[in-house]
VEXNUFI-204528 format. One line per 10 residues: number of its first residue (from 1); their letters; for each residue z negated, x negated, y negated of C-alpha. Coordinates in nm, 3 decimals, always signed. Example, Ala and Ser with C-alpha at 12.3 -4.5 7.8 and 13.67 -1.06 7.14 Angstrom:
1	AS	-0.780:-1.230:+0.450; -0.714:-1.367:+0.106 $
REM end
This chain:
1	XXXXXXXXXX	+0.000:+0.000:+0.000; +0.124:-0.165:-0.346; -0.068:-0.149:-0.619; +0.195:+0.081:-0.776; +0.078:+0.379:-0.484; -0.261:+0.269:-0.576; -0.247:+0.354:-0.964; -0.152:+0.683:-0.900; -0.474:+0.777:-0.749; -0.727:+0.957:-1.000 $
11	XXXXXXXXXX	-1.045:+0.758:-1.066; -1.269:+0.986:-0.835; -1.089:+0.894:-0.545; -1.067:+0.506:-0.601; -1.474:+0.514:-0.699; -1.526:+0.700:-0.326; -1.280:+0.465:-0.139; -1.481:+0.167:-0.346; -1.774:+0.269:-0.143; -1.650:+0.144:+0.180 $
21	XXXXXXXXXX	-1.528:-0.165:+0.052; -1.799:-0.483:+0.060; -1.928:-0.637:-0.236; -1.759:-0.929:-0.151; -1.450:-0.777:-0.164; -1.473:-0.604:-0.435; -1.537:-0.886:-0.646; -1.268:-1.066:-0.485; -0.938:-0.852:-0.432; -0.977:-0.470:-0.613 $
31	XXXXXXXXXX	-1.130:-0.603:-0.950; -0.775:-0.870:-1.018; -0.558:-0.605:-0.915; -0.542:-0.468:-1.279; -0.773:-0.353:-1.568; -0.833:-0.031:-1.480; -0.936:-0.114:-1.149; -1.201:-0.380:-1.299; -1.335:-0.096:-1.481; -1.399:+0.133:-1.212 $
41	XXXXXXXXXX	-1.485:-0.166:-0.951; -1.724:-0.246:-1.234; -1.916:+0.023:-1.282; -2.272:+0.074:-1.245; -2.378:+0.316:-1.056; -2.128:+0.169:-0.771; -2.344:-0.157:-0.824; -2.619:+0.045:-0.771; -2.541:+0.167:-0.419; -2.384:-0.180:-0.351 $
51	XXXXXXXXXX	-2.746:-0.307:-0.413; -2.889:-0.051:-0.197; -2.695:-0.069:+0.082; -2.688:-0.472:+0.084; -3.029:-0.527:+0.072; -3.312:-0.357:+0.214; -3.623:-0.610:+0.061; -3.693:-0.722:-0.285; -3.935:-0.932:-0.437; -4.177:-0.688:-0.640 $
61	XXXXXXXXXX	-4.044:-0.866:-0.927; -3.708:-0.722:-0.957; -3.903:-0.328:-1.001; -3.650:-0.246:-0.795; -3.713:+0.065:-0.618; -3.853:+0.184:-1.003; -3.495:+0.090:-1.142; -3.360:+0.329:-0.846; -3.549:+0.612:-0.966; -3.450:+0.481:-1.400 $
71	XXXXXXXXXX	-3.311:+0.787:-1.575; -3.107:+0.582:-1.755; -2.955:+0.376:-1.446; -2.600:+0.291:-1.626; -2.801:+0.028:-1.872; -2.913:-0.136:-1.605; -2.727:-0.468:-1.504; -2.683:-0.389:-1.145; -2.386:-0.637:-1.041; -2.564:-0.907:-1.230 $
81	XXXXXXXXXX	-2.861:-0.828:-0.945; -2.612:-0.857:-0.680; -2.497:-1.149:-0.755; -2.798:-1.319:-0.802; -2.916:-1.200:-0.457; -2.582:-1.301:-0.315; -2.682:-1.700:-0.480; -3.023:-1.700:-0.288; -2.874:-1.605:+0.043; -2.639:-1.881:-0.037 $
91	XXXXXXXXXX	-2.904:-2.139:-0.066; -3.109:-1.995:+0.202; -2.856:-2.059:+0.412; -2.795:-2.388:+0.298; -3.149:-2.503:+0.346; -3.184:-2.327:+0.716; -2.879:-2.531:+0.801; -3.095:-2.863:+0.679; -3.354:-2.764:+0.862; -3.156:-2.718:+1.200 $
101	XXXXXXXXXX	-2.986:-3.072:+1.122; -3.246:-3.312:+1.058; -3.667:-3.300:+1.040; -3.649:-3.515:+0.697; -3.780:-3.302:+0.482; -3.823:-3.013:+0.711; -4.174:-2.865:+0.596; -4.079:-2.866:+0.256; -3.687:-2.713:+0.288; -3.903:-2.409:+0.464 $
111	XXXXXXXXXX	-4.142:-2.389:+0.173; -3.852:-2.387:-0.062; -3.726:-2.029:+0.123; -4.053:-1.948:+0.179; -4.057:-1.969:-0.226; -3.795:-1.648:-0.249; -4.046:-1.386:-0.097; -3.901:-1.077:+0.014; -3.563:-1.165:-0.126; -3.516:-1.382:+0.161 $
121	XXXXXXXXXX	-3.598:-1.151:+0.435; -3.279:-0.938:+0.468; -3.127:-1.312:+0.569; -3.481:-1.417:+0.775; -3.430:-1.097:+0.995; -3.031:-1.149:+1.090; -3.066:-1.495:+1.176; -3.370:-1.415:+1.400; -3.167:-1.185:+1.607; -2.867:-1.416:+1.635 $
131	XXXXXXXXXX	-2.635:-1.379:+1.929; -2.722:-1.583:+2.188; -2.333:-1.755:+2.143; -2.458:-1.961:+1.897; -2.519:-2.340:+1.960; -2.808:-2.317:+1.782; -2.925:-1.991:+1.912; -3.313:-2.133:+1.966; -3.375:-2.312:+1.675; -3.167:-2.083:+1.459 $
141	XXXXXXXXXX	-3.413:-1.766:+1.525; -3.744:-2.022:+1.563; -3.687:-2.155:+1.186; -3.644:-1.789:+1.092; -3.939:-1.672:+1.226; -4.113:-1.898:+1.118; -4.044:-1.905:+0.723; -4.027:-1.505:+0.779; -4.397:-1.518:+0.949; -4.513:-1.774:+0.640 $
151	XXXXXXXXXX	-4.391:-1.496:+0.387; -4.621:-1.244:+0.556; -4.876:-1.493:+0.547; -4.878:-1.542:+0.213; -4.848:-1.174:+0.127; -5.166:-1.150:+0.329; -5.304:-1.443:+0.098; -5.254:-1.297:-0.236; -5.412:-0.967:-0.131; -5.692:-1.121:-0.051 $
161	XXXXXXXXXX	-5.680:-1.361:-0.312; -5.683:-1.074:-0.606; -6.043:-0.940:-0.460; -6.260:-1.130:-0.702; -5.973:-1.069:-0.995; -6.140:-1.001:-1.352; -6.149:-0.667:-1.316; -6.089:-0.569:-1.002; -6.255:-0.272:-0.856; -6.445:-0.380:-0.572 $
171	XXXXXXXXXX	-6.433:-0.043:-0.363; -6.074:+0.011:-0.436; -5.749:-0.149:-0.281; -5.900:-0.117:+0.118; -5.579:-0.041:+0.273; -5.408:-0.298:+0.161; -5.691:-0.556:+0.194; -5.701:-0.484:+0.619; -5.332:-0.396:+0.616; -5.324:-0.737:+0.499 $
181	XXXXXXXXXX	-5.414:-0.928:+0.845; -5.150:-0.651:+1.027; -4.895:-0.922:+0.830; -5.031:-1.262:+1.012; -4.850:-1.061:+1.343; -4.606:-0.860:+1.225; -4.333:-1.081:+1.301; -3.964:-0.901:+1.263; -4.122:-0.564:+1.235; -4.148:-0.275:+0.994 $
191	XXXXXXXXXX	-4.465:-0.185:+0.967; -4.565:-0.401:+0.652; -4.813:-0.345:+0.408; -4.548:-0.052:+0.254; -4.547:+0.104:+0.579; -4.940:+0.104:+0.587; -4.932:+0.259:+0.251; -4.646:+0.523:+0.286; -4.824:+0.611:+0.648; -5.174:+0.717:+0.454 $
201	XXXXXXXXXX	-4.997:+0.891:+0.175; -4.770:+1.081:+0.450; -5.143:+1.179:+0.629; -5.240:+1.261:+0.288; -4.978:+1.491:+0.233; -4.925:+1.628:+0.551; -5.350:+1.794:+0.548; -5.281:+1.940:+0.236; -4.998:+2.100:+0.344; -5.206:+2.221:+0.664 $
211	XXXXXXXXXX	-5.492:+2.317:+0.447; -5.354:+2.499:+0.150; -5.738:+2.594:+0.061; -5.846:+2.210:-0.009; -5.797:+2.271:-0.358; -6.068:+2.544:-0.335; -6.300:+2.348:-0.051; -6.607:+2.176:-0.167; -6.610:+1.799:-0.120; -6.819:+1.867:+0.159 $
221	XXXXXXXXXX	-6.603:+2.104:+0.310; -6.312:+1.886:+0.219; -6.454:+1.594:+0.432; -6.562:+1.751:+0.702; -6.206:+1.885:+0.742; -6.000:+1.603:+0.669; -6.259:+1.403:+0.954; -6.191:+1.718:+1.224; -5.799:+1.707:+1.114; -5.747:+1.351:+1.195 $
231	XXXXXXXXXX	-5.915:+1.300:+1.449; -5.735:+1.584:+1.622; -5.391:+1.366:+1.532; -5.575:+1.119:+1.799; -5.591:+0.872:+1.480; -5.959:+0.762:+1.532; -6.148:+0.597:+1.836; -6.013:+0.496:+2.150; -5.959:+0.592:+2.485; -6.175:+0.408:+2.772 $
241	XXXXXXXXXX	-6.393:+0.215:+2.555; -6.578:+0.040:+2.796; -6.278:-0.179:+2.870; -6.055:-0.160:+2.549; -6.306:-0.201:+2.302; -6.231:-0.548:+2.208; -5.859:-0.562:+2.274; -5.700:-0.733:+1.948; -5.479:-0.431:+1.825; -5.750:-0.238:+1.786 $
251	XXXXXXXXXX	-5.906:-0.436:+1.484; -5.551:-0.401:+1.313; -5.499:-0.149:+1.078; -5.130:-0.113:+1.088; -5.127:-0.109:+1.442; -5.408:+0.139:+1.483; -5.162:+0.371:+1.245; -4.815:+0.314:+1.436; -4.931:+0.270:+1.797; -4.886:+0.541:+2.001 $
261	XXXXXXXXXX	-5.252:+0.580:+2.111; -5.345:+0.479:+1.768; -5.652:+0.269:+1.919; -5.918:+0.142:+1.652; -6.282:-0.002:+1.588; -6.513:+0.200:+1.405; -6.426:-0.014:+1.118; -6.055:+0.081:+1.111; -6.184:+0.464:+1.217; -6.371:+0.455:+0.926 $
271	XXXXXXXXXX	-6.113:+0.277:+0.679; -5.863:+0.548:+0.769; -6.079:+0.804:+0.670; -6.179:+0.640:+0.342; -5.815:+0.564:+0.260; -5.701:+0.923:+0.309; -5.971:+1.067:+0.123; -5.930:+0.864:-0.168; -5.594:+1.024:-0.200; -5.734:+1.340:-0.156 $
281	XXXXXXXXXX	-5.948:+1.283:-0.501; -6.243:+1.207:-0.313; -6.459:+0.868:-0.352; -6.529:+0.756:-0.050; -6.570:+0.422:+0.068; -6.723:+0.256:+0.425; -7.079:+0.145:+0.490; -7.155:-0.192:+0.668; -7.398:+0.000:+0.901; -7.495:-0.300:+1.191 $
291	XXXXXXXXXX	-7.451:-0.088:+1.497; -7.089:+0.016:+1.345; -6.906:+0.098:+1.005; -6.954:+0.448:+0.908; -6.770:+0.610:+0.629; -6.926:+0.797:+0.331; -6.809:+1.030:+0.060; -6.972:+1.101:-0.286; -6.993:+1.438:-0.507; -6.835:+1.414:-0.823 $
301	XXXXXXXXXX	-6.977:+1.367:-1.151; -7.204:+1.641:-1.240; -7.202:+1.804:-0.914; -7.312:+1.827:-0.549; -7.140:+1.789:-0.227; -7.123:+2.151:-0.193; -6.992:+2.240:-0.571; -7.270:+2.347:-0.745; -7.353:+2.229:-1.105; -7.591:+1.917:-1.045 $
311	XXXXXXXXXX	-7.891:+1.985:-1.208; -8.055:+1.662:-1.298; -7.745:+1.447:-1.441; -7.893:+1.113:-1.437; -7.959:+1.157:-1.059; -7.734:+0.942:-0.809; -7.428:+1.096:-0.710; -7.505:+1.281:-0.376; -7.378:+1.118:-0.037; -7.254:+1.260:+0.285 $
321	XXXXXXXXXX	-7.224:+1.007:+0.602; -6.966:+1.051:+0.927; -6.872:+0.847:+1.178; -6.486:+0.944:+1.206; -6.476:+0.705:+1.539; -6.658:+0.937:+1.736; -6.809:+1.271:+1.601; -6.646:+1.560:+1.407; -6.924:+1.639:+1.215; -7.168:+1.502:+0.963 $
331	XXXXXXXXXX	-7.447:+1.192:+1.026; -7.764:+1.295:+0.846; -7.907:+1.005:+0.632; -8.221:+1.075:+0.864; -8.048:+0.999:+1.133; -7.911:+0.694:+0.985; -8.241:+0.548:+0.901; -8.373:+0.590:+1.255; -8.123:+0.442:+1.406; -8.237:+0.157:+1.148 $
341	XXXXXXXXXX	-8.552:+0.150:+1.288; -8.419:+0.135:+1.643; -8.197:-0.174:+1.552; -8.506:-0.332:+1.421; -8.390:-0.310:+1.025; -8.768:-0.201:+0.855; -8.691:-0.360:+0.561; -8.351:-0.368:+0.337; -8.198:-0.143:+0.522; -8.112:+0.084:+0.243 $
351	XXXXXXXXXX	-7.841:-0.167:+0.162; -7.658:-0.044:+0.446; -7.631:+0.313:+0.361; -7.436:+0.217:+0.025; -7.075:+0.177:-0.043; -6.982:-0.159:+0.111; -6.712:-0.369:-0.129; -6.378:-0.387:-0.007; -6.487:-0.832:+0.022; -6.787:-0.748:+0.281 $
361	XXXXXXXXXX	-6.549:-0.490:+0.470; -6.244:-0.776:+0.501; -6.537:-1.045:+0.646; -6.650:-0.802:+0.900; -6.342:-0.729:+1.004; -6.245:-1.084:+1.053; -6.598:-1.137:+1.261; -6.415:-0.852:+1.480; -6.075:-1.059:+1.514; -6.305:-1.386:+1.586 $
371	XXXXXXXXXX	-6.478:-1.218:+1.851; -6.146:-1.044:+2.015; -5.975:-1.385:+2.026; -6.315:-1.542:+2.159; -6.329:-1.270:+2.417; -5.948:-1.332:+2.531; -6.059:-1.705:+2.538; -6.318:-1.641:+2.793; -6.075:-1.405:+3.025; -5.841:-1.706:+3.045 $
381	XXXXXXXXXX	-5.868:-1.780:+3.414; -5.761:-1.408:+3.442; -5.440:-1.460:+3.341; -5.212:-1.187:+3.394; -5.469:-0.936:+3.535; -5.445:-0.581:+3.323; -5.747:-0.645:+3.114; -5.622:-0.993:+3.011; -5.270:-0.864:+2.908; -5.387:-0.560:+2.766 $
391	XXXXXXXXXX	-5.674:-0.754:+2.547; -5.374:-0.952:+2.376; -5.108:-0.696:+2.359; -4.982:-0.608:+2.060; -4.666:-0.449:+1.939; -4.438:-0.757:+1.895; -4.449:-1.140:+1.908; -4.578:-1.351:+2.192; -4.910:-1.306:+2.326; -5.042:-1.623:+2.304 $
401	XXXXXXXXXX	-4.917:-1.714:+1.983; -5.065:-1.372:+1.810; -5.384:-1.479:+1.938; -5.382:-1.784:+1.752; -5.192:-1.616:+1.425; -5.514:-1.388:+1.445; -5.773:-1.644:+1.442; -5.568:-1.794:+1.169; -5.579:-1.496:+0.984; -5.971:-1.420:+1.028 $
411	XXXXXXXXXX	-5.984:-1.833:+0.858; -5.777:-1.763:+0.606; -5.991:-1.432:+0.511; -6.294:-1.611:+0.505; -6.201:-1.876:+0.289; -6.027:-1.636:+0.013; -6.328:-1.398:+0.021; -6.629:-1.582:+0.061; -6.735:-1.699:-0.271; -6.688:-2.081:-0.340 $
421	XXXXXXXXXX	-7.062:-2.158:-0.391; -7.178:-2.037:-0.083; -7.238:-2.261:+0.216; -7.089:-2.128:+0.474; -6.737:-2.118:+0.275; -6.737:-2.528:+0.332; -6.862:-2.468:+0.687; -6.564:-2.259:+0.739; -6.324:-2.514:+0.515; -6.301:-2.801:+0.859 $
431	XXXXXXXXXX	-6.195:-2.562:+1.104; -5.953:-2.400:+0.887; -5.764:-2.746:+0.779; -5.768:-2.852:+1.183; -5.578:-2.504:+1.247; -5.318:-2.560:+0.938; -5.228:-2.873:+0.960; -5.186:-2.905:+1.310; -4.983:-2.573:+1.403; -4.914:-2.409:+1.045 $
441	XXXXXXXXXX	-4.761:-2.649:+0.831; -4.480:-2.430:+0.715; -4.791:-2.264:+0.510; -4.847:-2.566:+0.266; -4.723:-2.369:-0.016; -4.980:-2.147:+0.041; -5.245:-2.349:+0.055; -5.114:-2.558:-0.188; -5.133:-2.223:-0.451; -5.430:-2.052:-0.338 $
451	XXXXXXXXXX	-5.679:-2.242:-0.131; -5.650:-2.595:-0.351; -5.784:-2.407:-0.692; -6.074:-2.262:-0.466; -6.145:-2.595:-0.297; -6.116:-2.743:-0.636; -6.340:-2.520:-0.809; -6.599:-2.574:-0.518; -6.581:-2.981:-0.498; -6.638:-2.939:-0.879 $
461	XXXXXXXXXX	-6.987:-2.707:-0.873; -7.134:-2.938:-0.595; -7.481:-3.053:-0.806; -7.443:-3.434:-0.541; -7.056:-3.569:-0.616; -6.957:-3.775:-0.253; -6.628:-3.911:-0.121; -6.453:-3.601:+0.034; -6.205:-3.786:+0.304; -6.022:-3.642:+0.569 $
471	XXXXXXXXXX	-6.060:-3.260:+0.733; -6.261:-3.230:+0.435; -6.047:-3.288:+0.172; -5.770:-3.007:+0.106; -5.581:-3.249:-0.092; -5.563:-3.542:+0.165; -5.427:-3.300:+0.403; -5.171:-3.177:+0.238; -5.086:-3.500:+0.140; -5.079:-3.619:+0.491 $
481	XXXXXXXXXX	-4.841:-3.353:+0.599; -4.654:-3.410:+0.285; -4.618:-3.793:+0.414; -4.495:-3.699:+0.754; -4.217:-3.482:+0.653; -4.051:-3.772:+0.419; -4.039:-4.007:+0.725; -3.760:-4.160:+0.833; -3.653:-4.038:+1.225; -3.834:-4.342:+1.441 $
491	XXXXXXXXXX	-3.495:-4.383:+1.689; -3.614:-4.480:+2.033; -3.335:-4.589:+2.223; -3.279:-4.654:+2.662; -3.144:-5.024:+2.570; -3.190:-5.170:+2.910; -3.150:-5.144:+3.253; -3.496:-5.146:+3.281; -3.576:-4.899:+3.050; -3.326:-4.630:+3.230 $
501	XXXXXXXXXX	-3.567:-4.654:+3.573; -3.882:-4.703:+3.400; -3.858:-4.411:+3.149; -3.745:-4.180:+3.464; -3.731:-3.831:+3.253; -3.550:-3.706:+2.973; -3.601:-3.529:+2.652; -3.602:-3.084:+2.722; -3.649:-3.185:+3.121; -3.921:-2.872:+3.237 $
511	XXXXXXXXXX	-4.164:-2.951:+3.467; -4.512:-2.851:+3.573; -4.813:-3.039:+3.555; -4.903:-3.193:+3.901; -5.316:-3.100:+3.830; -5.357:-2.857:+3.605; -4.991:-2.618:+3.682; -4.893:-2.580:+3.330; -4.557:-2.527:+3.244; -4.427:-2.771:+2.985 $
521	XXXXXXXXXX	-4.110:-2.902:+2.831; -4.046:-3.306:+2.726; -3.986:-3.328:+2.358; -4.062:-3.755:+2.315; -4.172:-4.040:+2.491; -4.256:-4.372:+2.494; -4.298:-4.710:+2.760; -4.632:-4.729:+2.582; -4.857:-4.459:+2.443; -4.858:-4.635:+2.090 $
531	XXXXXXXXXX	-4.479:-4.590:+2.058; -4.510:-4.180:+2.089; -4.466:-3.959:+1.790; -4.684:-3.959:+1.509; -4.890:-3.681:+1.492; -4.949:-3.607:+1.860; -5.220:-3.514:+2.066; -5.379:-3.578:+2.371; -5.447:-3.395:+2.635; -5.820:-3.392:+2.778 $
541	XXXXXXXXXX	-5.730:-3.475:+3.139; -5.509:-3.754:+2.986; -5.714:-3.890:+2.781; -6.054:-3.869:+3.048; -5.832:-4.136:+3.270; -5.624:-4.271:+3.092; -5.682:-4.404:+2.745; -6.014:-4.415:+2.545; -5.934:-4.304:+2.181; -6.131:-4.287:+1.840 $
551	XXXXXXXXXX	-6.046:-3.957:+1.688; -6.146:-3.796:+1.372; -6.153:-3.462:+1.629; -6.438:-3.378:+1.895; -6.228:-3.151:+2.135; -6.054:-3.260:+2.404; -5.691:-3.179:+2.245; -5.715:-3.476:+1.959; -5.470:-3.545:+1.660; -5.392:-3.896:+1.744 $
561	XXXXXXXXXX	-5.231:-4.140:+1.484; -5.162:-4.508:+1.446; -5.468:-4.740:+1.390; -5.765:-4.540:+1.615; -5.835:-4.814:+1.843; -5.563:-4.708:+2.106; -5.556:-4.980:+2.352; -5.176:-5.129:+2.415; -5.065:-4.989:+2.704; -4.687:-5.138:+2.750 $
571	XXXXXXXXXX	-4.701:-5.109:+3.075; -4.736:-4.712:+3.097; -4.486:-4.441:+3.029; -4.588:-4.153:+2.844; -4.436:-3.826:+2.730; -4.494:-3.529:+2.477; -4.407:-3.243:+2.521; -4.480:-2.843:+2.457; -4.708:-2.633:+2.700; -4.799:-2.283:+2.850 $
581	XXXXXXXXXX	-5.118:-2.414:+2.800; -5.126:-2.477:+2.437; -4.849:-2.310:+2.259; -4.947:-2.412:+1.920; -4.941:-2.799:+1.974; -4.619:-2.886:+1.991; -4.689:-3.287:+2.074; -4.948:-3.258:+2.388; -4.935:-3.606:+2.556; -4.870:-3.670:+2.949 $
591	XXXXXXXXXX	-4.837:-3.973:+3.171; -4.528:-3.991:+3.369; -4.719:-3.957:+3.703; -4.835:-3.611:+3.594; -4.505:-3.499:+3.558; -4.340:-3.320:+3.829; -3.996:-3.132:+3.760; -3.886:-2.790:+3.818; -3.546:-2.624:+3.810; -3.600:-2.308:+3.823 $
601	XXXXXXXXXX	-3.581:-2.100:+3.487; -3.771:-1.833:+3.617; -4.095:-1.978:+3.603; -4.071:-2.070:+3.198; -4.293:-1.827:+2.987; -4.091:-1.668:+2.739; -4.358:-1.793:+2.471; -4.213:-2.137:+2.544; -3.876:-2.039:+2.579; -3.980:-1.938:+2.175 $
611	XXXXXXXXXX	-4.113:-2.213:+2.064; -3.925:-2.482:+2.223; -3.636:-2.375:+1.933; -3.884:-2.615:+1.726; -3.652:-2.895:+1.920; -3.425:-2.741:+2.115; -3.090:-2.584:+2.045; -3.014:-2.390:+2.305; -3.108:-2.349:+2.716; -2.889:-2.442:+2.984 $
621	XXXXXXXXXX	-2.989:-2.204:+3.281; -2.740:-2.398:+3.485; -2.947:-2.735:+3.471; -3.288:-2.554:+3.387; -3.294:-2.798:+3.054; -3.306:-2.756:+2.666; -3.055:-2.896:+2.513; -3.200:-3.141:+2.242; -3.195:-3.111:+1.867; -3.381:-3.426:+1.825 $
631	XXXXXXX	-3.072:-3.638:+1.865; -3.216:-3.883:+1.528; -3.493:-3.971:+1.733; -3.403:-3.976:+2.092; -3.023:-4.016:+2.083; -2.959:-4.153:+2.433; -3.100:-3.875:+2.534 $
REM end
């Protein structure tokens, strides 16, 4: 069709067919064609539904879902948005593409997506569901995930950073604050904090559309109905308690709202409750009661639970209790303080039946996250048995590595919400620096932006200055991690004869521990444990009979580095590689003689078949090996 034949169509028709064509070409073969066709290709509100349709996640920055709903939408520079979202992917792209060709600069080329937010998702989520055709295919969607999962993460961050903001509400902002660890495992799913939010105001909507009267119901009457109504939509408690009770999902807020069963603590009972009412016009808010959270509503200025005219008005508001996790009805404040009593609270205790701040409500609920992970921990040599899977399941990710994403998360809370002079915030400080900079290193911007001014502000107010060195120092780590991702590749070559026979294994062989069974696949090695990659770690069976080592760590799993007092050991052959048995360290040491091969696909986890994209292009079924993306270091092999 000629241009000619094209000109003699009326505008409405070109702006509908315009619809169907990409942005892309758009820009590139309608708008030449002739003026009038740059007009209408130009327009607006066409640039408007090319935005819409192009990208599904913006940075809150661009207002964008508030310019969609602009009365005045035609002064808005829509193409000019396009365009600039177009650019990112562009560089996105670029810098994923670094990252799959060389580990120079890796860390920081992630942080520098990481950097675009929700802008980058849209790209994050295609490449993480690449075709398997790809030669990349592993460490394309691993790299993806992972600067997608460090977004979330620092969503998660910022929530919880804002809690102590200069005038910030403390009782307000609860959904989002426990939505916020739903983000540390939500992975390539929907259900972010938006979900969370559009979830209770869908609730919300959906009782008073049940309950036409509400307008007309007391507040106790209100509460008592809004309890009855959802727990009758099987949104609070659990079924079989006795064994579910500390599975993970159920300390997740987002998961308790999209899981079928909708399982949940008395925390997240309660928390649903609160969050619905408060859209409702009620103030309600949980109570850190020590058995379990309970939820509690006030009467409104002026005026009692049951809407009479309040007749002393400088009295407290009035306050109703219920326990949304496992009774309809109301809990008398009687009953309350026996139950006190029972729990051996005789004094204080009246602490507990006031409005908990959202800050003490986010530290419980990471003690319940430390204690489901601890619990999963302990069922370890019941792997695979129904209460071990179903303690761990959650909607999407890898088992395993949730676990350790939720332990991370419970840290991370601490640290953000605990206030800088207490004690226990530099008790917590160690532990959390071990965890980052040994299997979350993509989050350095985050640390970098949030936790640094915190640990900052604390090294400042301490009243005795001392040298703060190592898993101590927040600076020195990053630092050190900064230092290992400008290193040049170390090549280790197979020069000799000798070399070939001694060094009998090669780089993405799978084998199985001969002692312990573990699965694990070779990512280095050495003829000589000082010649393995820097950082690595060593395993405790390893390191019992096999090499004495000074380590700044106490567990047997130990960063190792150059200079602890390794003894030379040319004689020996070691090899790193990934694990079943650790999936977060990504360097666990092995002697050769510990090593015995296997060739038979079946028996890799899929967890490892994840992670080993952090090295590996692609698998060959054929010869049960990954096929290296290490080739600077290891290219012989």
């Amino acid at each position: 069709m000629t241009s000619s034949s094209l000109d003699r169509f009326p505008d409405e028709l070109i702006r509908h067919i315009l619809l169907y064509v990409s942005p892309e070409d758009n820009v590139l073969n309608i708008q030449p064609v002739s003026r009038r066709f740059y007009h209408i290709a130009n327009e607006p509100l066409l640039w408007r539904y090319l935005c819409r349709n192009a990208f599904t996640f913006w940075r809150p920055e661009h207002y964008f879902f508030a310019k969609l709903s602009d009365p005045r939408p035609t002064t808005i520079e829509w193409k000019k948005l396009w365009l600039r979202r177009k650019g990112q992917n562009h560089l996105i792209k670029r810098l994923l593409d670094e990252i799959l060709t060389t580990r120079y600069h890796q860390l920081k080329n992630i942080q520098r997506i990481c950097r675009f937010g929700y802008d980058a998702k849209d790209f994050l989520l295609e490449q993480c569901h690449v075709d398997e055709s790809h030669d990349d295919v592993l460490a394309r969607r691993y790299y993806a995930n992972s600067a997608l999962d460090s977004i979330h993460r620092g969503m998660a961050v910022e929530v919880w950073s804002k809690c102590y903001e200069t005038g910030t509400d403390p009782y307000s902002g609860l959904d989002r604050a426990l939505g916020a660890f739903d983000l540390f495992v939500l992975h390539d799913q929907p259900q972010d904090l938006e979900y969370i939010l559009s979830t209770l105001d869908t609730l919300a909507h959906r009782f008073m559309l049940e309950h036409p009267e509400h307008e007309i119901m007391s507040t106790r009457q209100k509460a008592l109905a809004l309890n009855r109504w959802l727990r009758a939509q099987n949104l609070m408690g659990m079924e079989n308690e006795i064994v579910n009770y500390h599975n993970l999902r159920n300390c997740l807020l987002g998961h308790a709202l999209s899981d079928d069963e909708h399982p949940s603590l008395p925390i997240i009972s309660s928390a649903i409750f609160a969050s619905v009412a408060e859209r409702l016009g009620m103030s309600s808010a949980c109570c850190a009661f020590p058995s379990h959270v309970h939820a509690s509503v006030k009467a409104p200025p002026g005026m009692t639970l049951d809407g009479d005219v309040e007749e002393d008005p400088k009295a407290e508001p009035e306050t109703m209790y219920l326990n949304p996790y496992k009774w309809d009805g109301e809990v008398t404040l009687d009953e309350l303080r026996r139950a006190l009593v029972e729990l051996g609270w005789t004094q204080g205790s009246e602490v507990f039946l006031r409005a908990s701040p959202v800050p003490i409500i986010i530290l419980r609920t990471a003690a319940n996250i430390k204690a489901a992970t601890s619990r999963i921990q302990n069922l370890a040599d019941r792997s695979g048995e129904p209460i071990e899977v179903e303690a761990k399941r959650l909607r999407a990710g890898h088992p395993d590595i949730n676990v350790e994403a939720a332990k991370y998360a419970s840290m991370w809370a601490e640290l953000m919400v605990k206030p800088v002079s207490s004690v226990h915030w530099d008790h917590s400080l160690e532990a959390f620096l071990h965890s980052f900079a040994m299997s979350w290193g993509e989050d350095a911007w985050i640390v970098r932006k949030y936790l640094l001014p915190l640990y900052e502000q604390f090294a400042a107010s301490q009243p005795h200055v001392r040298n703060r060195a190592g898993w101590e120092n927040v600076r020195e780590i990053l630092n050190m991690l900064d230092n290992l991702d400008r290193r040049e590749a170390v090549v280790t070559r197979r020069w000799t004869q000798e070399m070939q026979e001694r060094v009998r294994y090669r780089i993405g062989q799978v084998f199985r521990h001969k002692r312990y069974g573990w699965i694990g696949i070779i990512n280095g090695w050495a003829a000589g444990s000082a010649g393995l990659p820097v950082p690595h770690y060593l395993d405790g069976y390893e390191d019992e009979v096999q090499s004495p080592t000074t380590s700044p760590r106490s567990s047997g799993d130990r960063l190792h580095s150059e200079g602890l007092g390794l003894r030379p050991q040319l004689a020996r052959v070691f090899y790193t590689c990934m694990s079943s048995k650790r999936p977060r360290i990504d360097r666990l040491r092995v002697a050769q003689n510990s090593i015995e091969i296997i060739t038979d696909p079946n028996l890799i986890p899929e967890s490892l078949k994840f992670l080993a994209g952090k090295y590996f292009k692609r698998f060959d079924k054929e010869t049960c090996t990954f096929i290296s993306n290490i080739k600077e270091s290891y290219p012989d092999d």
